[in-house]
DOSE-193447 format. One record per atom (N, C-alpha, C, O): x, y, z; residue in three letters; atom name. Coordinates in steps of 0.1 Angstrom, whole numbers, plus 5000, padded with zeros to 4 digits. Example, Ala and Ser with C-alpha at 12.3 -4.5 7.8 and 13.67 -1.06 7.14 Angstrom:
BEGIN
X=5132; Y=4943; Z=5078; r=Ala; a=N
X=5123; Y=4955; Z=5078; r=Ala; a=CA
X=5132; Y=4967; Z=5078; r=Ala; a=C
X=5142; Y=4967; Z=5085; r=Ala; a=O
X=5128; Y=4978; Z=5071; r=Ser; a=N
X=5137; Y=4989; Z=5071; r=Ser; a=CA
X=5129; Y=5000; Z=5079; r=Ser; a=C
X=5134; Y=5011; Z=5080; r=Ser; a=O
***
This chain:
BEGIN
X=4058; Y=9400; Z=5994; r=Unk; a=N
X=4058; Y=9387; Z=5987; r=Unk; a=CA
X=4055; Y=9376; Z=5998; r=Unk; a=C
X=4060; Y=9377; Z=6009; r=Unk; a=O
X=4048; Y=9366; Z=5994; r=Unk; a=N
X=4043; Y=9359; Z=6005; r=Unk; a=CA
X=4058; Y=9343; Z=6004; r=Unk; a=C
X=4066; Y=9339; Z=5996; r=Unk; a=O
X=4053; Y=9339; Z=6019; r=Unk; a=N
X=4067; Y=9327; Z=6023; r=Unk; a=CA
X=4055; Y=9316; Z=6013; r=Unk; a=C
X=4057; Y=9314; Z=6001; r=Unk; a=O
X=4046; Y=9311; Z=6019; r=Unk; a=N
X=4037; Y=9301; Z=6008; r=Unk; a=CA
X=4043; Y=9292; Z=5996; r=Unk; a=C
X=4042; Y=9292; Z=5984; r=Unk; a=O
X=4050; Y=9283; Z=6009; r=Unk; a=N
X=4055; Y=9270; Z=5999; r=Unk; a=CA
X=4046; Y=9268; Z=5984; r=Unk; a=C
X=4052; Y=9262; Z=5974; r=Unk; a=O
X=4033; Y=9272; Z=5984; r=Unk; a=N
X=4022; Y=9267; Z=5973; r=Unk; a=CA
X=4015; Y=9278; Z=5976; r=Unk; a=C
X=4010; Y=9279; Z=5987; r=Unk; a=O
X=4015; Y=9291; Z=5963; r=Unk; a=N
X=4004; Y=9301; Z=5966; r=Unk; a=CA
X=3993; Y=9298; Z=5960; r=Unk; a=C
X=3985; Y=9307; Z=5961; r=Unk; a=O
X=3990; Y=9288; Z=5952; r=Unk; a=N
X=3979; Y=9282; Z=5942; r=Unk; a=CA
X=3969; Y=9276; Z=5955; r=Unk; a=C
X=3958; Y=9277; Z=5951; r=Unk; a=O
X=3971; Y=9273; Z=5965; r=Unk; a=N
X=3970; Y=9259; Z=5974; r=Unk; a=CA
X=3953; Y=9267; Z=5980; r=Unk; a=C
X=3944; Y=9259; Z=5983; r=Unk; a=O
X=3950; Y=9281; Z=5982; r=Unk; a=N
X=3941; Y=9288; Z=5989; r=Unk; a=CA
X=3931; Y=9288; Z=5978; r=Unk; a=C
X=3919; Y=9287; Z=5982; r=Unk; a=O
X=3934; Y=9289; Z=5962; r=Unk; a=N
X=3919; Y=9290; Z=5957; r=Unk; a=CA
X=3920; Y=9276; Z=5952; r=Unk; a=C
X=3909; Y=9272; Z=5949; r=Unk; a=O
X=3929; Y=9267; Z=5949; r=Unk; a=N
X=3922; Y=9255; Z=5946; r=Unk; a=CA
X=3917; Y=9249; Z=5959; r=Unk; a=C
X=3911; Y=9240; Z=5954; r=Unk; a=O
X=3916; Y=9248; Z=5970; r=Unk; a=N
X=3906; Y=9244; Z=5980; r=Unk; a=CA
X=3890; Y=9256; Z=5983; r=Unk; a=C
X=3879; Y=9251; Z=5987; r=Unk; a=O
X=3893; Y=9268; Z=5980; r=Unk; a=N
X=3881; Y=9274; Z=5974; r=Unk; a=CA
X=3874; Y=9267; Z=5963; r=Unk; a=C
X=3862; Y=9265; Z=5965; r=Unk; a=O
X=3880; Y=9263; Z=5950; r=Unk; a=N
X=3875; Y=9256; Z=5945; r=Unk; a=CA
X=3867; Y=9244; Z=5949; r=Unk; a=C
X=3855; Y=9245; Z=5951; r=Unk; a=O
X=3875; Y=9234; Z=5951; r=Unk; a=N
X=3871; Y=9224; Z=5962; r=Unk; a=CA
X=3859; Y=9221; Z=5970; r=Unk; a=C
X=3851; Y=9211; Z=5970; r=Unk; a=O
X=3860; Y=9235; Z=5979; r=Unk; a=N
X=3852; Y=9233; Z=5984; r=Unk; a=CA
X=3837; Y=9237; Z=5980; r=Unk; a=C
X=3827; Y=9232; Z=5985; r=Unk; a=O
X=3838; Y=9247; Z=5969; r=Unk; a=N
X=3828; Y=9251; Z=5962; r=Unk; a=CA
X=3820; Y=9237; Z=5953; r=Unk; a=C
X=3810; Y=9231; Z=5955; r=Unk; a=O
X=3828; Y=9235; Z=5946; r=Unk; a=N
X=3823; Y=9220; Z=5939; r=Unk; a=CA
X=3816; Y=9211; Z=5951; r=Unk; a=C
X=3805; Y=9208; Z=5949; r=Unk; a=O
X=3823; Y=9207; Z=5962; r=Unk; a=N
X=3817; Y=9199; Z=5975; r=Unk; a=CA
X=3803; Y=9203; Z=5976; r=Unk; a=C
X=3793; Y=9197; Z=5976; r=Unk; a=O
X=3806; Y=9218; Z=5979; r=Unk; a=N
X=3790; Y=9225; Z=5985; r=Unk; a=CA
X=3781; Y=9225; Z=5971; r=Unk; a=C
X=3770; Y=9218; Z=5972; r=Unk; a=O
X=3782; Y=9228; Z=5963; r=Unk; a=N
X=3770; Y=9225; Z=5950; r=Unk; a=CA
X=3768; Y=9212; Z=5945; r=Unk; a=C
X=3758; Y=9211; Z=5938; r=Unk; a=O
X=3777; Y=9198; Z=5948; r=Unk; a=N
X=3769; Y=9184; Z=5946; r=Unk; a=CA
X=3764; Y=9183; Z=5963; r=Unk; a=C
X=3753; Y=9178; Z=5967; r=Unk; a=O
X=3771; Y=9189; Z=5971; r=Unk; a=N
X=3760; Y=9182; Z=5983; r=Unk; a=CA
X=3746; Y=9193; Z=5982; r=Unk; a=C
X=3737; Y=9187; Z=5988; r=Unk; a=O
X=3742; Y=9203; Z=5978; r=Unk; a=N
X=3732; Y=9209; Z=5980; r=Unk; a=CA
X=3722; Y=9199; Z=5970; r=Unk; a=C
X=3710; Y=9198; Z=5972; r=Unk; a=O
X=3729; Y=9192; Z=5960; r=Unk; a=N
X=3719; Y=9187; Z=5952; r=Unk; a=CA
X=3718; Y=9173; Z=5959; r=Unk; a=C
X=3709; Y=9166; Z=5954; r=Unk; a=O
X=3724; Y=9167; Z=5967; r=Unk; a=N
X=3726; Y=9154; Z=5974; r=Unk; a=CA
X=3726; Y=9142; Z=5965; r=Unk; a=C
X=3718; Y=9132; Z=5964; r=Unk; a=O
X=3739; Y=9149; Z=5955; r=Unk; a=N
X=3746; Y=9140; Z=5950; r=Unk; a=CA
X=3756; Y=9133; Z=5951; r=Unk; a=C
X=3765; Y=9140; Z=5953; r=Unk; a=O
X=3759; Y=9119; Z=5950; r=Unk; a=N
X=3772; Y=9114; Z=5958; r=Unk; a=CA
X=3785; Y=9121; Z=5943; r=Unk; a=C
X=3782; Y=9128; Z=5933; r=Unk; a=O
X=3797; Y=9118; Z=5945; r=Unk; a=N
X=3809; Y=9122; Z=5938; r=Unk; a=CA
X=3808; Y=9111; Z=5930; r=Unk; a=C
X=3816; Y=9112; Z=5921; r=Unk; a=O
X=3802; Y=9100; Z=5928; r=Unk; a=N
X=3798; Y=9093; Z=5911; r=Unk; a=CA
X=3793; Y=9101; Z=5903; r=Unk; a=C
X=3798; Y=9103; Z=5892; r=Unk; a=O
X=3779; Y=9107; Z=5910; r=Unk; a=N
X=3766; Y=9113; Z=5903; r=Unk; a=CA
X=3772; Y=9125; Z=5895; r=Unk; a=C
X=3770; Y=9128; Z=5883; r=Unk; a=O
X=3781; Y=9132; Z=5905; r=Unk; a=N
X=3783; Y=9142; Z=5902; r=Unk; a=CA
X=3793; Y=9139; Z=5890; r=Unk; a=C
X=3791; Y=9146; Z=5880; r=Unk; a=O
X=3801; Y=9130; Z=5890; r=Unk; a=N
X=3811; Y=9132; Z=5882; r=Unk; a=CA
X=3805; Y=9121; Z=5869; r=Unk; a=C
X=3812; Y=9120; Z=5859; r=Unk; a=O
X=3797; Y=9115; Z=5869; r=Unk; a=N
X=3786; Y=9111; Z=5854; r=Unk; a=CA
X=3778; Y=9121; Z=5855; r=Unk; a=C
X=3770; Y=9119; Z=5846; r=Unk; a=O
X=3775; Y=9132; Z=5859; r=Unk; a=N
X=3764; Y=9146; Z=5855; r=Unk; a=CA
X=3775; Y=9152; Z=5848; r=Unk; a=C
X=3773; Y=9155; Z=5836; r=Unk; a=O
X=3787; Y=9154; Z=5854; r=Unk; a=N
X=3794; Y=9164; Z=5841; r=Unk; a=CA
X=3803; Y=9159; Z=5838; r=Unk; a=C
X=3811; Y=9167; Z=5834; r=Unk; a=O
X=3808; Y=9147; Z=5836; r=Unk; a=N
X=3817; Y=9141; Z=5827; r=Unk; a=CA
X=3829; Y=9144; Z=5829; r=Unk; a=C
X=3837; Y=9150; Z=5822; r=Unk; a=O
X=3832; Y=9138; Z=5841; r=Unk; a=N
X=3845; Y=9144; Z=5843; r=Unk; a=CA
X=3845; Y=9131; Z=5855; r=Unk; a=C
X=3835; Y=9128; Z=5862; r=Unk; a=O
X=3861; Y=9123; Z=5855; r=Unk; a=N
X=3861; Y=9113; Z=5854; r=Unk; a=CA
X=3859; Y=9115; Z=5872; r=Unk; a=C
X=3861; Y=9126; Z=5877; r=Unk; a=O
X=3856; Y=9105; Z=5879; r=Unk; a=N
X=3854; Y=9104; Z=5895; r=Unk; a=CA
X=3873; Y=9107; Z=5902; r=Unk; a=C
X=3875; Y=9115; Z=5911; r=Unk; a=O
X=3884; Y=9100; Z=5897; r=Unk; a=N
X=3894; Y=9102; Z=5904; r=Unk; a=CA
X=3897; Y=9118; Z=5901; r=Unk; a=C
X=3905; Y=9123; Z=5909; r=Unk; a=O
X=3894; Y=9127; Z=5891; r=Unk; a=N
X=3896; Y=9138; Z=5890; r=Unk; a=CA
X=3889; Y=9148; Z=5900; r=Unk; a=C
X=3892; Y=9156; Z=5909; r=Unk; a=O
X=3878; Y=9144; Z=5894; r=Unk; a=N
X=3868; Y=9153; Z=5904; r=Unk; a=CA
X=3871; Y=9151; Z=5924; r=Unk; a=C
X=3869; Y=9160; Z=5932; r=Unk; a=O
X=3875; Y=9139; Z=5925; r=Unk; a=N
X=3880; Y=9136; Z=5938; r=Unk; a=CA
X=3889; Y=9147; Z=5947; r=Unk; a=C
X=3888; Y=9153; Z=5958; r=Unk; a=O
X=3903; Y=9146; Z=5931; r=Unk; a=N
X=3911; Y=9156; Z=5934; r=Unk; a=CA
X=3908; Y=9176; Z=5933; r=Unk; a=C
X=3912; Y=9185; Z=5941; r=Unk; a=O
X=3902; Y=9177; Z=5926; r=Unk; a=N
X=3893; Y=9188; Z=5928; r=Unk; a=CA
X=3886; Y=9190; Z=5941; r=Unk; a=C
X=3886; Y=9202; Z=5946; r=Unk; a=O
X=3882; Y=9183; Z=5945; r=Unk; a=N
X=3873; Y=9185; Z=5959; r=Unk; a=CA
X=3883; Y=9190; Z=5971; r=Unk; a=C
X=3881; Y=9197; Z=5981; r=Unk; a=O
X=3896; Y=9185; Z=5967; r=Unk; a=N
X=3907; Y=9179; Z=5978; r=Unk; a=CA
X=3919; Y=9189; Z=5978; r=Unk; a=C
X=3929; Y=9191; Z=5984; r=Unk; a=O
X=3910; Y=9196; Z=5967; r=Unk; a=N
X=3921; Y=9209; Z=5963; r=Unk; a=CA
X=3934; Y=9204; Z=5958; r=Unk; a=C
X=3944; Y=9211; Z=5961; r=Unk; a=O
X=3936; Y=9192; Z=5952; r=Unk; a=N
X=3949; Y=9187; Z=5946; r=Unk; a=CA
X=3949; Y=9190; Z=5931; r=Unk; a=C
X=3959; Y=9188; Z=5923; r=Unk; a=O
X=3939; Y=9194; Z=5927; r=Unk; a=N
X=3939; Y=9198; Z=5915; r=Unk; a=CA
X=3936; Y=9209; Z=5908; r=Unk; a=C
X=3924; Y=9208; Z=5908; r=Unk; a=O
X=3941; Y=9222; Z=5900; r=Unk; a=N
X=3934; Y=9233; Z=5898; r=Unk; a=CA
X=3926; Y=9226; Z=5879; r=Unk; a=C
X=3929; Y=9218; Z=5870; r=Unk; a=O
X=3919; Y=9233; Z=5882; r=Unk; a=N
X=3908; Y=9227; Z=5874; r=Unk; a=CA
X=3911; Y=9240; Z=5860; r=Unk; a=C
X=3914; Y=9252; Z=5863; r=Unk; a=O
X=3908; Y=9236; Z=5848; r=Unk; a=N
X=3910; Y=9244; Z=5833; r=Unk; a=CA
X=3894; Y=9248; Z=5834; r=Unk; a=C
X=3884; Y=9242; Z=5839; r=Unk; a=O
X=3894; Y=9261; Z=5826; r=Unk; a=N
X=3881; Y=9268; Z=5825; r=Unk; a=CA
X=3875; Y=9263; Z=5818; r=Unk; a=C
X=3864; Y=9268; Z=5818; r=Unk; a=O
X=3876; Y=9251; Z=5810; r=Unk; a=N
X=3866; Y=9244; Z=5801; r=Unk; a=CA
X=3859; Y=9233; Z=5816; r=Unk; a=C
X=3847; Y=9233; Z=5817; r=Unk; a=O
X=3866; Y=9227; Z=5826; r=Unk; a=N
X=3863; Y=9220; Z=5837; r=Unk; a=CA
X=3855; Y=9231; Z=5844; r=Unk; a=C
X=3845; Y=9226; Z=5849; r=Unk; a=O
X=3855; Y=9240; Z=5844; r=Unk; a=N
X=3847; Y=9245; Z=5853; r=Unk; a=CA
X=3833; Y=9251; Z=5850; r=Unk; a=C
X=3825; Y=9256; Z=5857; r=Unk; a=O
X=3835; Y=9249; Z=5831; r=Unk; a=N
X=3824; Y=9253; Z=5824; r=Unk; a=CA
X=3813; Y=9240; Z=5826; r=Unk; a=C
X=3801; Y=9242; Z=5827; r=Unk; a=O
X=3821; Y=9227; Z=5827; r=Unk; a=N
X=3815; Y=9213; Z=5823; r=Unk; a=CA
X=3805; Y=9213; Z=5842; r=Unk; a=C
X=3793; Y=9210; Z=5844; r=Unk; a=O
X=3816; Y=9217; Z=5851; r=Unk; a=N
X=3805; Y=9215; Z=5864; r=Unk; a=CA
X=3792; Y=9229; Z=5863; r=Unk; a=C
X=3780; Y=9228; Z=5866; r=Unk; a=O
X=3798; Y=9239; Z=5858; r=Unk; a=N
X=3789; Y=9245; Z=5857; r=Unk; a=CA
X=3772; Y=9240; Z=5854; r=Unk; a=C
X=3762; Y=9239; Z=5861; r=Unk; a=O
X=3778; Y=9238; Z=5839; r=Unk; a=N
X=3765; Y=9233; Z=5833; r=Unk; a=CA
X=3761; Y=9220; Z=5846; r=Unk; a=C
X=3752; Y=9222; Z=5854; r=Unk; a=O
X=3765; Y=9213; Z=5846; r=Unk; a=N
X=3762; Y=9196; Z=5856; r=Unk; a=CA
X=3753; Y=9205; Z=5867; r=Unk; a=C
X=3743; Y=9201; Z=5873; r=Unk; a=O
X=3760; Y=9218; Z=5868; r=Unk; a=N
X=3747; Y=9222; Z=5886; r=Unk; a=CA
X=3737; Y=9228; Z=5879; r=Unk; a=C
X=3726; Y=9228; Z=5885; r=Unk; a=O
X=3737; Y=9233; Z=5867; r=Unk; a=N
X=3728; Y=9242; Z=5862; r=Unk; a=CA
X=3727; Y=9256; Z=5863; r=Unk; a=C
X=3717; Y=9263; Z=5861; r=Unk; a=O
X=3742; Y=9259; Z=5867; r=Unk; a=N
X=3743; Y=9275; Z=5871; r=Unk; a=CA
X=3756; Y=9280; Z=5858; r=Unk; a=C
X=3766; Y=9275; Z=5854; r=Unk; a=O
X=3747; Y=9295; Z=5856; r=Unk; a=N
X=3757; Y=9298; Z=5846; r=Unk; a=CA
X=3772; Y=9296; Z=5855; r=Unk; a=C
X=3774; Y=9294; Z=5866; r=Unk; a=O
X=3784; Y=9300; Z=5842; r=Unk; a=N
X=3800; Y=9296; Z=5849; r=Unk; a=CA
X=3800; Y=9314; Z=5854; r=Unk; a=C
X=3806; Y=9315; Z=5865; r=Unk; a=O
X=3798; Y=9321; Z=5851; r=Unk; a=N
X=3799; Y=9334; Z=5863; r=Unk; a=CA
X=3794; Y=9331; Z=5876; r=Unk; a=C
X=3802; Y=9333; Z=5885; r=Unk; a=O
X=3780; Y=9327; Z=5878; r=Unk; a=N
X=3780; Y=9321; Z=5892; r=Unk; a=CA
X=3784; Y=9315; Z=5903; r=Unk; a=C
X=3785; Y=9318; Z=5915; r=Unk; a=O
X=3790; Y=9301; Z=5894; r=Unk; a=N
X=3799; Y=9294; Z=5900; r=Unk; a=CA
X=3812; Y=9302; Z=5903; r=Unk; a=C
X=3819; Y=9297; Z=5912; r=Unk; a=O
X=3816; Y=9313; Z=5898; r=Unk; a=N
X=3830; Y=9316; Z=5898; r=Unk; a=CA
X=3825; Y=9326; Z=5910; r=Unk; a=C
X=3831; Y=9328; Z=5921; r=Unk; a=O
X=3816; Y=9329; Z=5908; r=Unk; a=N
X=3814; Y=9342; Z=5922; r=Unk; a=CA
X=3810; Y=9337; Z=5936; r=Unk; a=C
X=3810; Y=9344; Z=5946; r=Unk; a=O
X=3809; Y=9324; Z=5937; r=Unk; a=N
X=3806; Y=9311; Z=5946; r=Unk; a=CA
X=3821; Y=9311; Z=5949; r=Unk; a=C
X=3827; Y=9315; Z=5959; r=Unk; a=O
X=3824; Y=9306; Z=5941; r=Unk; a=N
X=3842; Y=9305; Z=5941; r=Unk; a=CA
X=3848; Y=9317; Z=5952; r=Unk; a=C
X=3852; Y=9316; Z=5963; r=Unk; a=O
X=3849; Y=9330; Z=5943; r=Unk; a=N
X=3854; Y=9343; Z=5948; r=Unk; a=CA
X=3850; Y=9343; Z=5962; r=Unk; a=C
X=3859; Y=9345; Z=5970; r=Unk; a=O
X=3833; Y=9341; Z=5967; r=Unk; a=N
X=3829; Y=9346; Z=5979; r=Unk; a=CA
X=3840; Y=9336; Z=5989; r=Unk; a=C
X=3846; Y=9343; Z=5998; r=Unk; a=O
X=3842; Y=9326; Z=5989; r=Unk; a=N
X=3850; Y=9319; Z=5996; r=Unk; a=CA
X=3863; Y=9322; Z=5997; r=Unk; a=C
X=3871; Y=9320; Z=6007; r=Unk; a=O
X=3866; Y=9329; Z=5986; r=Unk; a=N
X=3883; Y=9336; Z=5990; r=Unk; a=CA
X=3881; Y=9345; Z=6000; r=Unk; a=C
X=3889; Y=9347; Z=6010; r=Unk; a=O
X=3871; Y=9351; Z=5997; r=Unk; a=N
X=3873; Y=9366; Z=6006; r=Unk; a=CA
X=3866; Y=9363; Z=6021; r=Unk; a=C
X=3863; Y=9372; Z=6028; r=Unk; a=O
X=3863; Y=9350; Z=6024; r=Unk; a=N
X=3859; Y=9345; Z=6038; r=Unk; a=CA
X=3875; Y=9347; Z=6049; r=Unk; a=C
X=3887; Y=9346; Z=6044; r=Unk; a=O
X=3874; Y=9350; Z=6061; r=Unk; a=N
X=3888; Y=9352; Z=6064; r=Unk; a=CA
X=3889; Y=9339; Z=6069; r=Unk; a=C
X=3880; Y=9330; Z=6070; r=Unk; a=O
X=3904; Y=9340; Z=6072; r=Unk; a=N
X=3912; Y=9327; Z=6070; r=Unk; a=CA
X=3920; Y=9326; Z=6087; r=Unk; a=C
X=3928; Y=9333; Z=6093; r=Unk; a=O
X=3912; Y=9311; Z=6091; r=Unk; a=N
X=3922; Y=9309; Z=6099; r=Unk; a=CA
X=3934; Y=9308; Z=6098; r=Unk; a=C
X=3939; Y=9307; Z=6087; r=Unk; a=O
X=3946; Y=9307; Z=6113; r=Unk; a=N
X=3957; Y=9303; Z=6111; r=Unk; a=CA
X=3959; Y=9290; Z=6103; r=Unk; a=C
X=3950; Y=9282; Z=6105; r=Unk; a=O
X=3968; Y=9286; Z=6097; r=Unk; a=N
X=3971; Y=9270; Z=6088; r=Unk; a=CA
X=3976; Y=9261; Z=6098; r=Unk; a=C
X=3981; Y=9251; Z=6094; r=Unk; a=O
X=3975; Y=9263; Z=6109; r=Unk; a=N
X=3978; Y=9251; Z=6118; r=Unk; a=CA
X=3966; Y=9248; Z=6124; r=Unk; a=C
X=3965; Y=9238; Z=6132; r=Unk; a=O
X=3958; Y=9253; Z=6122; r=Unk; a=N
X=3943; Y=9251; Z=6128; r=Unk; a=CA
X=3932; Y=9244; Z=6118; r=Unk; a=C
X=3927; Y=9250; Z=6108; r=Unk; a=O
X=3930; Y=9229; Z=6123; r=Unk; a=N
X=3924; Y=9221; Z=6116; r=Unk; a=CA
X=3907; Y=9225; Z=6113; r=Unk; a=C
X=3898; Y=9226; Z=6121; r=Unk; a=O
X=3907; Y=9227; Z=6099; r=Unk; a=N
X=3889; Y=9235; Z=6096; r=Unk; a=CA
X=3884; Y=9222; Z=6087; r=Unk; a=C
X=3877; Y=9224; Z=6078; r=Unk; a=O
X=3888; Y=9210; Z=6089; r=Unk; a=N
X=3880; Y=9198; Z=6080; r=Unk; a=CA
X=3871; Y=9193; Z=6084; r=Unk; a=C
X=3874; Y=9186; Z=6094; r=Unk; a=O
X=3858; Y=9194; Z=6081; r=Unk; a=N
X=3842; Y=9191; Z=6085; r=Unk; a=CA
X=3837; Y=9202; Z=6093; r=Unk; a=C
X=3825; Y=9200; Z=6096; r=Unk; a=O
X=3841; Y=9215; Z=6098; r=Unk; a=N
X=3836; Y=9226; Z=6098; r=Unk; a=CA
X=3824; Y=9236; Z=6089; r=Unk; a=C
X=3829; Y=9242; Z=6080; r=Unk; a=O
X=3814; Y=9237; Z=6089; r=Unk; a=N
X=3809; Y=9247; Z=6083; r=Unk; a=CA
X=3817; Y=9260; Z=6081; r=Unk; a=C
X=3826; Y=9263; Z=6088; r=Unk; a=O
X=3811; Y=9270; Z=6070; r=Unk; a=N
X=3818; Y=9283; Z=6070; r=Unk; a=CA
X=3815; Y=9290; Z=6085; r=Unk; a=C
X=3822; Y=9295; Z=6094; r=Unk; a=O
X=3806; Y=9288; Z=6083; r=Unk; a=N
X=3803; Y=9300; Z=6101; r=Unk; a=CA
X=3812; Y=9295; Z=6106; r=Unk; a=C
X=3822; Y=9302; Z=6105; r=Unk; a=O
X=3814; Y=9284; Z=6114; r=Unk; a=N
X=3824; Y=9276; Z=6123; r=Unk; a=CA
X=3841; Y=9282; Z=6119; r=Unk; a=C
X=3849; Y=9288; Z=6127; r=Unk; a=O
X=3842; Y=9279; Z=6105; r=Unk; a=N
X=3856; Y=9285; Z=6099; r=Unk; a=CA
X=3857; Y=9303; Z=6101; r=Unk; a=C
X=3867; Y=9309; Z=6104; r=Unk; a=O
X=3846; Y=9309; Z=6100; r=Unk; a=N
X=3847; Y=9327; Z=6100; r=Unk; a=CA
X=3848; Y=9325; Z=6114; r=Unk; a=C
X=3859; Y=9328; Z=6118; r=Unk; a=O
X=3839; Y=9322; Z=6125; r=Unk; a=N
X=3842; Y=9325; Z=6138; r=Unk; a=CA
X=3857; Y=9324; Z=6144; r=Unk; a=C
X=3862; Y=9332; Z=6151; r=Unk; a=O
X=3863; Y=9310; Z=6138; r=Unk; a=N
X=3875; Y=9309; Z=6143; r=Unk; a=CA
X=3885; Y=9322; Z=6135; r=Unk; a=C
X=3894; Y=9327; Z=6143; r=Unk; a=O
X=3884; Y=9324; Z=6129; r=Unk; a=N
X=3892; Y=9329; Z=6119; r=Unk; a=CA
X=3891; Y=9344; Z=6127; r=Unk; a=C
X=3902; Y=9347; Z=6131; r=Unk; a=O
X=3878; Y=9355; Z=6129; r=Unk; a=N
X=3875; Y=9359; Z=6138; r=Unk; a=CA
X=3881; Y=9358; Z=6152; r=Unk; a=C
X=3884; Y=9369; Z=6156; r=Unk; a=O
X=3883; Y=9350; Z=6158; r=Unk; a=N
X=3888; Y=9351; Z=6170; r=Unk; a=CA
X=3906; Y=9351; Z=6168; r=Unk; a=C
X=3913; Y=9355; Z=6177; r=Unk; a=O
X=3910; Y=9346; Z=6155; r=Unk; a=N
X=3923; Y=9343; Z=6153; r=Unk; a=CA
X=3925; Y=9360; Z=6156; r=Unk; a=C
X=3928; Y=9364; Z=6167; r=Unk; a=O
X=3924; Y=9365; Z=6149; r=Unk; a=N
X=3924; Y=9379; Z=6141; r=Unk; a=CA
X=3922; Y=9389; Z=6158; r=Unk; a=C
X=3928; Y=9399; Z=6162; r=Unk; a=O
X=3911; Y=9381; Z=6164; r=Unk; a=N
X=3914; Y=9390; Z=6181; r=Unk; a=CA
X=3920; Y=9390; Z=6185; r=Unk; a=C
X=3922; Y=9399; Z=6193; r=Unk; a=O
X=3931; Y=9377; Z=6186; r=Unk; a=N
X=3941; Y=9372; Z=6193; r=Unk; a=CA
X=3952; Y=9377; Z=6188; r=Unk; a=C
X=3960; Y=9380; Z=6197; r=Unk; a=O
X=3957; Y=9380; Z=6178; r=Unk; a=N
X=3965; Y=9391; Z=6174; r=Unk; a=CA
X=3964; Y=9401; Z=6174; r=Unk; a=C
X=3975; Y=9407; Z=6174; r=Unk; a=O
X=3958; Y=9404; Z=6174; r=Unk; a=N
X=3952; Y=9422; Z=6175; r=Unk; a=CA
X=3957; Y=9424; Z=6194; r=Unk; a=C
X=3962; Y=9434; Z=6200; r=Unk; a=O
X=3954; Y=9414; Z=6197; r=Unk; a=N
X=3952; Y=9417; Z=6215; r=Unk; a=CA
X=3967; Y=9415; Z=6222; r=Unk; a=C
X=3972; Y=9421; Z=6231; r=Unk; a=O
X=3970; Y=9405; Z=6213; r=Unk; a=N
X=3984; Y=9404; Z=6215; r=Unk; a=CA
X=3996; Y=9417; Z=6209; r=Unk; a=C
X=4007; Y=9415; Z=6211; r=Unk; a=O
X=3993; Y=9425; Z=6203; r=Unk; a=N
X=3994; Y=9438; Z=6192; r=Unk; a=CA
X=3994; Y=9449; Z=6201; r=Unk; a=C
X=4000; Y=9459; Z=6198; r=Unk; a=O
X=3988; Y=9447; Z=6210; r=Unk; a=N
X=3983; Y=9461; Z=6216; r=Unk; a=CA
X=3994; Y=9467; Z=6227; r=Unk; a=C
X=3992; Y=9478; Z=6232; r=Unk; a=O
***
């Protein structure tokens, strides 16, 4: 059983960040985005920010807004869970994924090495 004051807390920033990465690939600002799928701007904010877990009808509404069926998006979603995870004291805000797996990678050596 995990200690995880908030075990919700890993896929709604999966979320998050997935919604982030499909309005910026379309280089849309977070108005655009949130008049494309109707969903109000302080919501969508919190979504991005992982303060909010989002209802499957919300995730159907961004769906449609990118143009990608809602299985896509969810498998967009998924691939980010299964990205490994730095330690949580290690700040990953404005990092790319590469940047986040490398570290996360080296976390993972550093225990291992320390292990041995």
């Amino acid at each position: 059983m995990s200690n995880d004051p908030d075990p919700g807390s890993r896929y709604r920033t999966a979320i998050g960040q997935t919604i982030a990465a499909c309005r910026a690939e379309r280089g849309w600002s977070l108005r655009a985005c949130a008049e494309t799928s109707g969903i109000s701007l302080a919501y969508l904010s919190e979504l991005e920010h992982g303060q909010k877990e989002p209802s499957g009808a919300t995730l159907e509404q961004l769906s449609r807004a990118f143009n990608v069926p809602l299985a896509d998006l969810l498998r967009l979603i998924a691939d980010r869970l299964e990205l490994p995870q730095p330690p949580p004291e290690i700040p990953t805000e404005g990092l790319d994924h590469a940047e986040i797996e490398q570290i996360a990678e080296f976390a993972e050596w550093l225990r291992w090495k320390k292990g041995r």
